[in-house]
N, C-alpha and C positions, 0 to 999 in steps of 0.2 A: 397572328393574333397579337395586339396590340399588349403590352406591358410584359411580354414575356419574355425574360433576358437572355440574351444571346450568347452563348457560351463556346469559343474557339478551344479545339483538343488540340494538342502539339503533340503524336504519338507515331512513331514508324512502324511499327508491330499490329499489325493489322489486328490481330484477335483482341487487344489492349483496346486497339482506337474503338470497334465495335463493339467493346464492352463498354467502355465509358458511356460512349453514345446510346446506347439501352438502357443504361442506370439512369443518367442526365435526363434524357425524353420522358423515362417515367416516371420523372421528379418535375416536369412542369415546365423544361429549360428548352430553348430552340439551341441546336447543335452544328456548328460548319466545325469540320476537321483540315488536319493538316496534315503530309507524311512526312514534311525536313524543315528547314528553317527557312526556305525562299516562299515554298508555297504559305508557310505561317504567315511569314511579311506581307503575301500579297492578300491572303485571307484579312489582316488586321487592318488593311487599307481600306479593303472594300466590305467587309462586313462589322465591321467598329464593335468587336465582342462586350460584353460587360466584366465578362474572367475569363482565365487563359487558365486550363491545362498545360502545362509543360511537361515532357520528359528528359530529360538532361540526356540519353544518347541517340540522336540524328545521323542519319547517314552524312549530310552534309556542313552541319555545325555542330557545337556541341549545345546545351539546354542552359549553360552558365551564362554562353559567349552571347546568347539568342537574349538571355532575360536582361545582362545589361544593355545591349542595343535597345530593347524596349524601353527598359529604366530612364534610357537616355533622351528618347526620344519625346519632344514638350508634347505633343500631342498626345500620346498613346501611353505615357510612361506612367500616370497612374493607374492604368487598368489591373485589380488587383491578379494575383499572379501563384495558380501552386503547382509545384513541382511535382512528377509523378513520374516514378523511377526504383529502378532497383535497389539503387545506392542508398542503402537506407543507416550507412555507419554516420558515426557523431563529425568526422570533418566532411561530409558530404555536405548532408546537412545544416551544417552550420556556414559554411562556405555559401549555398542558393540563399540563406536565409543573411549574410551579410549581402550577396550582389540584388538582393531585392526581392526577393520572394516572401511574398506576407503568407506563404503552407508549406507544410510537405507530405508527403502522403508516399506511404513504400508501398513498394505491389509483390507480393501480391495484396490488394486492397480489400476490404469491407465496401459492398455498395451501398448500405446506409452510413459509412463514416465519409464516404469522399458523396455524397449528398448534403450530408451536413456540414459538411466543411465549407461545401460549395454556397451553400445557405448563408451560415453565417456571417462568409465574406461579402457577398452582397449584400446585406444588411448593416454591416458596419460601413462601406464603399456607400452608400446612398446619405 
């Protein structure tokens, strides 16, 4: 369906990624997921997300090391970016929100507050 934003999960916890993906769908959003940090890279290559879900712990990288290679990268690196994670203490936090992360969202989550969040951000992003 045409106009309808494409939203990459970054989540290894299967029950998480399949919750996000239930919330997201029945908020309006098309959904490609991720389970580590390579399948992300190769997800963000070939499906050019509009927002990224992150969760800062990956089997294979961590969600900090993931969001500055994004950050970095001229093509992809504005794509906006919230983090979704356990880690929900004030240097976590503020740590994803210096290396580039415009959210953060703890989980366990609210599905109308990481709806709206996801909302907003595309909103301001356009």
């Amino acid at each position: 369906m045409p106009g309808k934003p494409k939203l990459l999960i970054v989540e290894d916890e299967r029950d998480y990624r399949e919750l996000l993906e239930g919330i997201l769908r029945k908020a309006g959003y098309a959904v490609v997921s991720a389970h580590n940090g390579a399948q992300a890279l190769e997800r963000l290559a070939s499906e050019r997300p509009a927002l990224i879900l992150l969760d800062l712990n990956l089997p294979d990288t961590d969600g900090y090391a993931l969001c500055r290679r994004i950050r970095g990268d001229a093509e992809f690196g504005r794509i906006p970016i919230i983090m979704v994670t356990v880690q929900s203490d004030t240097s976590s936090i503020a740590q994803g929100l210096r290396l580039g992360a415009d959210d953060y969202v703890a989980k366990p989550f609210d599905p109308e507050e990481v709806a709206a969040r996801v909302s907003s951000l595309l909103k301001q992003a356009a």
